[in-house]
N, C-alpha and C positions, 0 to 999 in steps of 0.2 A: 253053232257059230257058222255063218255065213261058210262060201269056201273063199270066194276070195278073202275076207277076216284073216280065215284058217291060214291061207299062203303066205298071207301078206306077216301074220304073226310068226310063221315058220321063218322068214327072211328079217325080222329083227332081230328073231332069238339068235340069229347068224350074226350080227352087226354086235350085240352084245356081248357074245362069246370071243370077238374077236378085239372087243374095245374099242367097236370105231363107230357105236350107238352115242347119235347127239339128242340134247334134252337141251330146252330155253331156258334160261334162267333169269327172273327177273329182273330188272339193274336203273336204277334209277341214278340220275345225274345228283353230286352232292357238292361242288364247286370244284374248281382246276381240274385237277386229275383223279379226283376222287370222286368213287361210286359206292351206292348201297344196293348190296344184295342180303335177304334173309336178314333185314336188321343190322345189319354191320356195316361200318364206311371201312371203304379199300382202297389202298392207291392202286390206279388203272396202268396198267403197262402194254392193254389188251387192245385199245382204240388206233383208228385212223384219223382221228381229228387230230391233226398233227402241230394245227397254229393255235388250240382251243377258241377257232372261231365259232364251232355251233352253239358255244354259249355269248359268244361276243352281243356286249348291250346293243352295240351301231346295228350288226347283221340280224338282229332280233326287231330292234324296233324299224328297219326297212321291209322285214318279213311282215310283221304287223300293219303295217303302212300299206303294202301292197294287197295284203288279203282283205283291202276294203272293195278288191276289186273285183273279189269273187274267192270262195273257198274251193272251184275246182274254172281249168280251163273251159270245159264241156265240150270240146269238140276235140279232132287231129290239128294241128299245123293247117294243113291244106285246105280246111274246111273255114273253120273260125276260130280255132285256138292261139293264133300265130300274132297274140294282140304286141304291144309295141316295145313292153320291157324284152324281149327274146331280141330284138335288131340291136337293142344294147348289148347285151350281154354277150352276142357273139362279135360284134366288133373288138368289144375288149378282149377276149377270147383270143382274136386273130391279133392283137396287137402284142400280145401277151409272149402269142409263140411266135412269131414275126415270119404269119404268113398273111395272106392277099384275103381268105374267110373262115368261116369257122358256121357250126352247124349244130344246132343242143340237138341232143337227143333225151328220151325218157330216163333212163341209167347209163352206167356204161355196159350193162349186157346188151343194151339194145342196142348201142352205139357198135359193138361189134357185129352181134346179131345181124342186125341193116348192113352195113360197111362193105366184110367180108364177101359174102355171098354176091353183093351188088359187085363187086371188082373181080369175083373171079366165080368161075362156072364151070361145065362141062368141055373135059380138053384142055383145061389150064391145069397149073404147077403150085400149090402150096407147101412154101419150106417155112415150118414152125418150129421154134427153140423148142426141147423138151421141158422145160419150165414156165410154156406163155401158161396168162389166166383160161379157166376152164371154160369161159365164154369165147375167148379167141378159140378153143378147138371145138367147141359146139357149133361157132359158124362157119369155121372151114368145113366138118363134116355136112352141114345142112348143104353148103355150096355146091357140092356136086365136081368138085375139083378134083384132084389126084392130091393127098395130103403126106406130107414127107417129114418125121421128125428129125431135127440134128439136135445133137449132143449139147447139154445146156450153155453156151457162148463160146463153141467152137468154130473157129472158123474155115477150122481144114475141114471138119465133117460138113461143113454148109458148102462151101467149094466141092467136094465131092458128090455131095448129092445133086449141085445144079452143073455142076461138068457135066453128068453120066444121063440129065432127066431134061435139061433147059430145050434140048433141041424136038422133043418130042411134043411139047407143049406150048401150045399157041400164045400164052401168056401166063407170069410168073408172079407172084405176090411171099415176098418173104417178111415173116410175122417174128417179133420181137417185143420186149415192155422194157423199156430204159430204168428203171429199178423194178428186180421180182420181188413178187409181193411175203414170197415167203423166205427168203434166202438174204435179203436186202444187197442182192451183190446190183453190177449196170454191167449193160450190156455194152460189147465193144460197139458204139455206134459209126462211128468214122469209118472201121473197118467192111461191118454190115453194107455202109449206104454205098464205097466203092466196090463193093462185091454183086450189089445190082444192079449198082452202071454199069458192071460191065458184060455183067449176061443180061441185058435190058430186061431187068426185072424192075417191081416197085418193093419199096420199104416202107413195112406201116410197124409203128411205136406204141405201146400199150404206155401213158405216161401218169398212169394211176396214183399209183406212190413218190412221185418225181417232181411233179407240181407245188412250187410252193415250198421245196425242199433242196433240189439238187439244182444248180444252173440250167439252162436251158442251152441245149445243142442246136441251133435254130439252122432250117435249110438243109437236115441231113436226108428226114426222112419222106417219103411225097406225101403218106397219109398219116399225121399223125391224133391221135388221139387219147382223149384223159376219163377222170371224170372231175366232178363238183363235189363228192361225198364226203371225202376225204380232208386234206388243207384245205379245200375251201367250206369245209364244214354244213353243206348245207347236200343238196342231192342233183342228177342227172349225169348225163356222161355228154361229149360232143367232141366233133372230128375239125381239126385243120387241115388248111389245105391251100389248093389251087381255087377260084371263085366257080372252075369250068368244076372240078369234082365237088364241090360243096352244092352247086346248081343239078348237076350231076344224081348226088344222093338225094334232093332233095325229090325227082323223079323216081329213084328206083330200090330205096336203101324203105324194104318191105314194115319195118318196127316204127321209122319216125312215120310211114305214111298211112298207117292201119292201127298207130295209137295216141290214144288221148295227150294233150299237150300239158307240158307240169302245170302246178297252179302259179299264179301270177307270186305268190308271196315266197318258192322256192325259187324261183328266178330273180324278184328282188334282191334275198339273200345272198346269192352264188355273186350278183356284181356290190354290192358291200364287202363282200370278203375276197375278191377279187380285186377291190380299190384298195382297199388292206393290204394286202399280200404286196402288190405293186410300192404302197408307198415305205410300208415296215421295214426294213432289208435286215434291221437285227433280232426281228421276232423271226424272219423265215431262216437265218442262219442257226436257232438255238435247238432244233430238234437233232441237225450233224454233229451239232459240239456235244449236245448231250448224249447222243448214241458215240460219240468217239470217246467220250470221260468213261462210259461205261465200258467200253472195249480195252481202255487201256487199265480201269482197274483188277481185270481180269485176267491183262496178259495175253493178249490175243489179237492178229488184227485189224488196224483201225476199221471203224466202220463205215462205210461209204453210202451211208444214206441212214434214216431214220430208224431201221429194221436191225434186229439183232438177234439171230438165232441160236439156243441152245440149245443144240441138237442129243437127245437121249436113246435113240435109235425104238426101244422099245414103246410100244403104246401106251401099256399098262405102267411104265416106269414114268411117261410123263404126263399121265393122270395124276398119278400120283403123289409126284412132283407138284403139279400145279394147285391139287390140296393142301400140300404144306405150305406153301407161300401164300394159299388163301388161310389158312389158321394164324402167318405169321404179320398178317393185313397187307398184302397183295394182291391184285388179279393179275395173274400171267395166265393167257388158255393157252391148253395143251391141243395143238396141232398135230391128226393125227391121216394117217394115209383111209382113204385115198386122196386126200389135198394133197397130201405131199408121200412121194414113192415110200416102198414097204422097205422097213426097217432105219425109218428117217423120222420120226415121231421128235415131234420136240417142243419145246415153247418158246413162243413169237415173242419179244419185248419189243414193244412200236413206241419208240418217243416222242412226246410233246414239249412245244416250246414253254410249257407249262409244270413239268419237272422242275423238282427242286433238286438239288446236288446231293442232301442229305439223304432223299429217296433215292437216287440212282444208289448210293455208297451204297445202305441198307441192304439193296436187296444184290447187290455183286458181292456183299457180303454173307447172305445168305447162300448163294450159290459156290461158293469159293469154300464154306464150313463143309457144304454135304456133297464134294469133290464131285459136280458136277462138270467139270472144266473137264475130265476126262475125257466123256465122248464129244470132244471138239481138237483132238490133237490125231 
């Protein structure tokens, strides 16, 4: 065997032993919230398509419509990828979150990736929740900045750390996501945005899971950003803004300007489900109702956004777990560290406005029989 093979096989048998080896597994789309894996339909409790717009006929047949315009952009933005659907789609964008522009980028990794690092450098102050996404502390690290965690939406430990650190540091950027993606809690925003007014710091929003789900806090944060994948069902990530930071990024934010531009038929799709979202207001309300009917049949709670964790602390107990509810025709994945801190293993229920009530009862009834309501009190 090769030696890197050798090493590289030594370090899985590690991940295995520890239960926190990931393996792909097929899964095929089979209508609403149901998927096929290995021959069998499942109801899905595992996705981010929150509105089931990535099946939506409108946001499919504008995706088909636009891929007569080419199957790939073939250039960057800056070059000649930058054709005429992207000036729609971020006007709506900025209309959306009720700022002045707005900026696609390739995902939302890259949207941070770019972002981050462009706003803050060498001799600056990064204060990040202990719960942002793993791309907001991949681009703080890249940045070059001083990176500071506080306590997951604490705001004495955030005051603390920018009392004792703001004056050393030539400029401050505090990172936050208005719902985490594994936890489904929000983040005190109101609180956050006067706390960097007032050590003249900026506030950037991770609003991944928030879009298309939770109201909009508009004007709290200076940089806020999301992605497309998710409620809007379709793919990319992009920042609001000021037009001076959005002109800004479009100069120095290293990911939109060193990569390929989506293809025209994923930007189609993102303003179809975009004009959706905007005009539906009781399709974007039924993903909270339904994570709060499941919250309340458990006795725990309400839930404050689409996400609802059952937290099992062990790994091996919520593999395990997530087998049974696939034998009993569920998918729930078992969430396990390092995404989320050690001895915190759980599984993620993400609802869609495409649950029926019988499926939520079902499986809070499965959970409620094999007393896993335990590790959550």
């Amino acid at each position: 065997m090769p030696a890197l093979d050798s090493i590289l096989q030594q370090k899985l048998q590690l991940l295995e032993a520890k239960h926190q080896k990931r393996r792909l597994s097929e899964t095929e789309y089979a209508g609403g919230v149901k998927v096929t894996r290995a021959g069998r339909e499942l109801v899905s409790f595992s996705g981010n398509d929150y509105l089931g717009l990535a099946h939506r006929p409108e946001v499919i047949e504008a995706a088909q419509k636009a891929a007569g315009q080419g199957a790939g952009a073939g250039a960057s933005r800056l070059v000649t990828g930058n054709y005429p659907l992207y000036s729609e789609l971020e006007k709506i964008l900025a209309d959306y979150k009720g700022t002045q522009s707005a900026c696609v980028f390739g995902s939302g990794y890259l949207a941070n990736l770019g972002t981050i690092p462009a706003l803050a450098g060498v001799g600056d102050l990064i204060l990040a929740d202990k719960f942002v996404h793993a791309c907001m502390i991949d681009a703080a690290k890249l940045s070059g900045a001083t990176v500071m965690r506080f306590a997951h939406n604490s705001l004495a430990h955030a005051r603390m750390l920018i009392e004792a650190n703001r004056d050393e540091h030539h400029h401050c950027l505090i990172l936050t996501e208005t719902v985490f993606s594994m936890d489904g809690d929000r983040a005190p925003l109101k609180e956050l945005a006067a706390l960097a007014k007032e050590f003249n710091a900026w506030l950037m929003t991770d609003d991944a899971h928030g879009l298309g789900i939770i109201p909009q806090q508009k004007g709290l944060a200076d940089v806020e950003m999301g992605t497309l994948s998710k409620a809007a069902g379709s793919y990319g990530g992009y920042v609001c803004g000021s037009a001076t930071l959005v002109d800004y990024l479009k100069n120095a934010a290293r990911s939109l300007i060193y990569s390929t531009a989506l293809p025209p038929a994923v930007v189609a799709a993102s303003i179809a489900a975009l004009g959706i979202m905007q005009k539906d207001k009781t399709l974007t309300k039924k993903p909270l109702e339904h994570a709060q009917h499941f919250t309340s049949l458990l006795g725990i709670n309400a839930a404050g956004s689409a996400i609802v964790p059952v937290v099992l602390k062990e790994s091996e107990k919520a593999i395990k777990a997530s087998e049974l509810l696939e034998e009993r025709g569920f998918l729930v994945t078992a969430i396990r560290p390092p995404t989320v801190p050690e001895n915190t293993a759980r599984l993620r229920f993400a609802f869609s406005a495409l649950h029926e009530k019988s499926q939520i009862e079902d499986v809070a009834k499965i959970i409620r029989e094999q007393g896993w309501l335990e590790s959550l009190h």
